[in-house]
C-alpha positions in Angstrom: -15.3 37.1 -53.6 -15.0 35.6 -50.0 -11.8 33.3 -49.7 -13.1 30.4 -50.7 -12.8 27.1 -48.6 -10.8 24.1 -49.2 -11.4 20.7 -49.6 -9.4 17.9 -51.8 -5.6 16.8 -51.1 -4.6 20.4 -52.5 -1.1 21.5 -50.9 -3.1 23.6 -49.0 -6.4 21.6 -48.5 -8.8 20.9 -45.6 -9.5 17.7 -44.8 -12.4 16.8 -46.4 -16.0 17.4 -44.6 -17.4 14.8 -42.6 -20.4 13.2 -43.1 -23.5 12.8 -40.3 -22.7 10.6 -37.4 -26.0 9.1 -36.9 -25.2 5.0 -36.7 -25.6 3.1 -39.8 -28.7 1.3 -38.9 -30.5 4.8 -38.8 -29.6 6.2 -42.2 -32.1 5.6 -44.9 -30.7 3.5 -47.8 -30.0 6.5 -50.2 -28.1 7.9 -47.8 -25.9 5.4 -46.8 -25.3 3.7 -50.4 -24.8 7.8 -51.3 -21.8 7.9 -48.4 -20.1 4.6 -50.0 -20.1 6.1 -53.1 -18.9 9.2 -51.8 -16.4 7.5 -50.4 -14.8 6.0 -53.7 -15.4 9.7 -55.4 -13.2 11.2 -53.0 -10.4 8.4 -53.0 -10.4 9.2 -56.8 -9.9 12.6 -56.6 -7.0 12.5 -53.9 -5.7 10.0 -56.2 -5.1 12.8 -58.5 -4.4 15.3 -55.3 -7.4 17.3 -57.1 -7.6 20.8 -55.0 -11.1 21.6 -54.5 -12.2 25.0 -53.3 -15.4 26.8 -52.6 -17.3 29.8 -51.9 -20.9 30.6 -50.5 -21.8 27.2 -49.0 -24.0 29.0 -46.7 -26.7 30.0 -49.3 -27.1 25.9 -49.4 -29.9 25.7 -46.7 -29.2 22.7 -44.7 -32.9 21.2 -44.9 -35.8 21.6 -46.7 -36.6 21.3 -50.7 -33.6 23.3 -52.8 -32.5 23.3 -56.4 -29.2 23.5 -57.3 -28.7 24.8 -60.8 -24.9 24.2 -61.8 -23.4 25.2 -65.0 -21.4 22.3 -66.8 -18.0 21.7 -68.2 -17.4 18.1 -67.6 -18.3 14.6 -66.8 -17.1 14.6 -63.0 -19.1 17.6 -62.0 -21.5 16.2 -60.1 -19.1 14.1 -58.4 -17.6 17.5 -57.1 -21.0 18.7 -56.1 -22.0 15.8 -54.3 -18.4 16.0 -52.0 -19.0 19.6 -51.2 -22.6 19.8 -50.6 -22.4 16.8 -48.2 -20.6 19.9 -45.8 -24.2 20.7 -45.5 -25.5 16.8 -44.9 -27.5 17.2 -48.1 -27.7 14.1 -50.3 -28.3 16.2 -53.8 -30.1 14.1 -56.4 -29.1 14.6 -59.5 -31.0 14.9 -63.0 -29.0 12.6 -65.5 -29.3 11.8 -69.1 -30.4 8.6 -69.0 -28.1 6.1 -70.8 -25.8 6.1 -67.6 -28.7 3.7 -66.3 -27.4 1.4 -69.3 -24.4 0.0 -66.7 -26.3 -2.3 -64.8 -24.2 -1.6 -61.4 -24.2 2.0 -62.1 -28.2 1.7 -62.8 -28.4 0.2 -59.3 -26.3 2.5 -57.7 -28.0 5.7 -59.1 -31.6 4.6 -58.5 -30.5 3.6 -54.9 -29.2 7.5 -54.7 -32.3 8.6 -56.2 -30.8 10.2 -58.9 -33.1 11.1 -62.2 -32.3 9.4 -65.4 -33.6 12.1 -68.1 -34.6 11.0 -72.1 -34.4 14.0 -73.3 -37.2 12.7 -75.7 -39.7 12.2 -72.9 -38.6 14.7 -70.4 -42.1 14.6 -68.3 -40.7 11.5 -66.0 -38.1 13.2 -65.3 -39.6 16.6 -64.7 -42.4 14.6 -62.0 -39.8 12.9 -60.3 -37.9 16.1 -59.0 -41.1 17.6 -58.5 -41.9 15.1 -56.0 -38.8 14.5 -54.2 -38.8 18.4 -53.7 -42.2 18.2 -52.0 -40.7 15.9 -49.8 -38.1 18.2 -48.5 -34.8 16.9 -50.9 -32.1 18.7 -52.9 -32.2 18.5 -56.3 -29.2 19.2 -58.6 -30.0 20.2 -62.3 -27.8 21.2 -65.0 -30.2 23.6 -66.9 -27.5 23.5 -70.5 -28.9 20.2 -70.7 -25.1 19.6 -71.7 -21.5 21.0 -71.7 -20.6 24.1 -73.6 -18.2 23.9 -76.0 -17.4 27.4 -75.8 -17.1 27.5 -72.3 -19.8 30.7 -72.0 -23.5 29.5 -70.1 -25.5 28.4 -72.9 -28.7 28.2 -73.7 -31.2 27.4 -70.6 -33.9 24.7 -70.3 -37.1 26.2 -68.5 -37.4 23.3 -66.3 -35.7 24.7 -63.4 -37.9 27.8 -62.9 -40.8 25.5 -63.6 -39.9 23.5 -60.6 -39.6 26.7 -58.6 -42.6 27.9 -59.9 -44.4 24.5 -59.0 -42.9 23.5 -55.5 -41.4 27.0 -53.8 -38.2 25.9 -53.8 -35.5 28.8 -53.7 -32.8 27.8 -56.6 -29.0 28.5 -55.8 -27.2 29.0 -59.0 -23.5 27.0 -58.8 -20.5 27.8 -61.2 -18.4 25.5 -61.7 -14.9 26.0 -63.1 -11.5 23.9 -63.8 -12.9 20.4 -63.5 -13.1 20.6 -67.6 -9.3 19.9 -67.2 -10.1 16.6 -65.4 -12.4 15.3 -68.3 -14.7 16.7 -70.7 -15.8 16.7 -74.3 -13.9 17.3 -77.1 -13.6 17.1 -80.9 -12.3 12.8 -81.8 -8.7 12.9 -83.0 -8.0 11.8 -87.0 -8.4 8.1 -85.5 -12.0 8.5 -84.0 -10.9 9.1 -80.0 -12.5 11.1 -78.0 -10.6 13.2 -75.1 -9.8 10.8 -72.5 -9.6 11.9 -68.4 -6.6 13.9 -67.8 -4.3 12.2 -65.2 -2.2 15.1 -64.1 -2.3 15.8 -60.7 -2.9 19.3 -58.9 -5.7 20.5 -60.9 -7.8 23.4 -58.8 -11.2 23.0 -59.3 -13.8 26.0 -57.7 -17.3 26.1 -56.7 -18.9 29.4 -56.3 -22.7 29.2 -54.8 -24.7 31.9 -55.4 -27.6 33.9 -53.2 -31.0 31.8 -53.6 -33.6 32.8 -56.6 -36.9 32.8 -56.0 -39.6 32.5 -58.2 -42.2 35.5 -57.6 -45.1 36.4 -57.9 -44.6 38.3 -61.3 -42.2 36.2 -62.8 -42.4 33.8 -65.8 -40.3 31.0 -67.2 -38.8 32.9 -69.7 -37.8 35.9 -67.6 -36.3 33.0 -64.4 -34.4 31.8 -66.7 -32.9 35.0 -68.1 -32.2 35.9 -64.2 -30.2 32.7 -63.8 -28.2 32.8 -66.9 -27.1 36.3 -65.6 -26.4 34.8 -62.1 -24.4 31.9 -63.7 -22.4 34.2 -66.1 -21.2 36.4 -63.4 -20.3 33.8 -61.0 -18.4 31.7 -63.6 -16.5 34.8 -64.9 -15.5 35.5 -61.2 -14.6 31.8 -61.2 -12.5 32.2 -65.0 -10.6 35.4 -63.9 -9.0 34.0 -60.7 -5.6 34.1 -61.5 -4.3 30.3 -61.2 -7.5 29.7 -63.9 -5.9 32.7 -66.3 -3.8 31.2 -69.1 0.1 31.9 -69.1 1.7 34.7 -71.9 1.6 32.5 -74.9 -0.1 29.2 -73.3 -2.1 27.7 -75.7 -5.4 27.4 -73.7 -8.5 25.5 -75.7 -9.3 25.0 -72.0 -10.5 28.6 -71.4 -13.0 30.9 -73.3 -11.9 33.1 -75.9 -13.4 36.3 -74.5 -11.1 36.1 -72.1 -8.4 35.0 -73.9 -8.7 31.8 -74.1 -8.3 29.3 -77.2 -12.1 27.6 -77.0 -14.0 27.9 -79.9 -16.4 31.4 -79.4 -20.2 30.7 -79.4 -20.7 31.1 -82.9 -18.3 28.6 -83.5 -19.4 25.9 -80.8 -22.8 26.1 -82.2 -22.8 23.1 -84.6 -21.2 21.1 -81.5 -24.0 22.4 -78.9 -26.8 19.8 -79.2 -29.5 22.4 -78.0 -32.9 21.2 -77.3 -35.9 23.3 -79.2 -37.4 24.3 -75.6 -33.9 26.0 -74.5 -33.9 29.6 -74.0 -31.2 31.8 -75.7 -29.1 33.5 -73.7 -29.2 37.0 -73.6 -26.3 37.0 -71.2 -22.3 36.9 -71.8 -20.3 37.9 -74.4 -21.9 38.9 -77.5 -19.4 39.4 -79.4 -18.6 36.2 -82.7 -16.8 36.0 -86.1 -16.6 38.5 -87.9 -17.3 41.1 -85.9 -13.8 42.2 -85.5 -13.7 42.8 -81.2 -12.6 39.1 -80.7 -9.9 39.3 -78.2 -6.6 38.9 -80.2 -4.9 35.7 -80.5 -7.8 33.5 -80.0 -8.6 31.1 -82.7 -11.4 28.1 -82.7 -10.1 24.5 -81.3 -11.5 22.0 -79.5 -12.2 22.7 -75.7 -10.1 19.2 -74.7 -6.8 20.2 -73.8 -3.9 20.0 -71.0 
């Protein structure tokens, strides 16, 4: 892995990138209501001094129609994506679940960024709308697990992505993410009914590794896409997982990390009943394989919840 770049208010941080200097007047209204927001995004994360470094930027073309395929382990992600990605004056728009839309403001603000909403229900909206803002040239951003792991492993794929390359062309960059579930993710409720809330320790490192582009040829399917970009995801989060200021202490109790790599999260076989999968997914045939039961878990890791310090 390359040394990766740094942006954030890390001790040893970059400033962060800067934006296009075309004059206000000239920036469509996505774009500037998308720098405004990006604005308040990164004030929040120097708030918390949040060190954010990444690798392989320049497999992000810097025009023309691209999706970005991201795993995802918490509710900031594509906060982080969006302050990165803007290194390469894209404006990604994002495929959301759709009840963020319930916040009026935040409705406003999203459909001003040309972000998605998704019902997962009625998926062919959503599925049209990318469609068409990658004919016209955009970046879209997708998170294919159609939610965040529990077991901190790549889940089980939605097809959608390499139905989108299929349709429109466009080359898809598989993005790991890694060490923004420490900022804010999901997490089993306490005794009382809470769920996790955002962690407000300062220094957390967060990476982003982006990958070589896929493209969808000529004798590829759906099923066997998606196969090649779980693969591409695994690899490139493990890379991410084994970097040694991500690897638990002797003795730390880590629900943070995954357990085949000694880490306290639950293992797959575990997160299951947590994993809301949609019937369309396709099951991984990458990462560990190993569950309960089987007697090669690593030793010492036991199921918890993935929230933790």
């Amino acid at each position: 892995m390359t040394a990766p770049r740094a942006c954030g208010a890390g001790p040893d941080a970059a400033r962060w990138p800067a934006t296009p200097d075309r004059p206000s007047s000239d920036r469509p209204v996505s774009e500037r209501v998308y720098r405004a927001t990006n604005v308040l995004g990164r004030a929040a994360l120097r708030l918390l001094a949040v060190d954010t470094r990444w690798t392989g930027l320049e497999h992000l073309p810097t025009s023309g129609p691209v999706i970005l395929a991201a795993n995802h382990v918490s509710y900031p992600d594509f906060v982080l994506v969006e302050q990165v990605a803007v290194e390469r004056e894209r404006y990604v728009r994002f495929l959301c679940r759709h009840d963020v839309w319930n916040v009026p403001l935040v409705r406003t603000a999203m459909d001003r960024m040309q972000h998605v909403p998704v019902d997962r229900e009625a998926p062919a909206a959503a599925y049209l709308k990318a469609r068409r803002l990658l004919r016209q040239g955009d970046a879209v951003g997708v998170f294919p697990e159609a939610g965040i792991s529990w077991s901190w492993t790549i889940r089980s794929l939605m097809p959608g992505v390499a139905s989108l390359a299929r349709e429109t062309g466009a080359p898809v960059v598989p993005l790991a993410i890694w060490g923004s579930q420490r900022l804010w993710s999901v997490g089993i409720p306490d005794p009382r009914g809470r769920k996790p809330r955002p962690s407000l320790r300062r220094r957390r490192r967060v990476d982003l590794s982006f990958g070589e582009p896929l493209a969808f040829s000529a004798g590829d399917d759906l099923t066997g896409f998606t196969r090649r970009l779980g693969s591409a995801l695994t690899e490139q989060l493990e890379d991410l997982q084994r970097l040694p200021h991500h690897v638990p202490t002797p003795g730390q109790r880590a629900p943070w990390h995954p357990a085949h790599l000694g880490g306290h999260a639950p293992t797959r076989d575990e997160a299951a009943p947590y994993d809301v999968v949609p019937r369309a997914a396709i099951s991984p045939t990458w990462g560990p394989t190993w569950g309960p039961g089987r007697g090669d878990e690593p030793s010492g890791a036991a199921p918890a919840s993935p929230a933790g310090s």
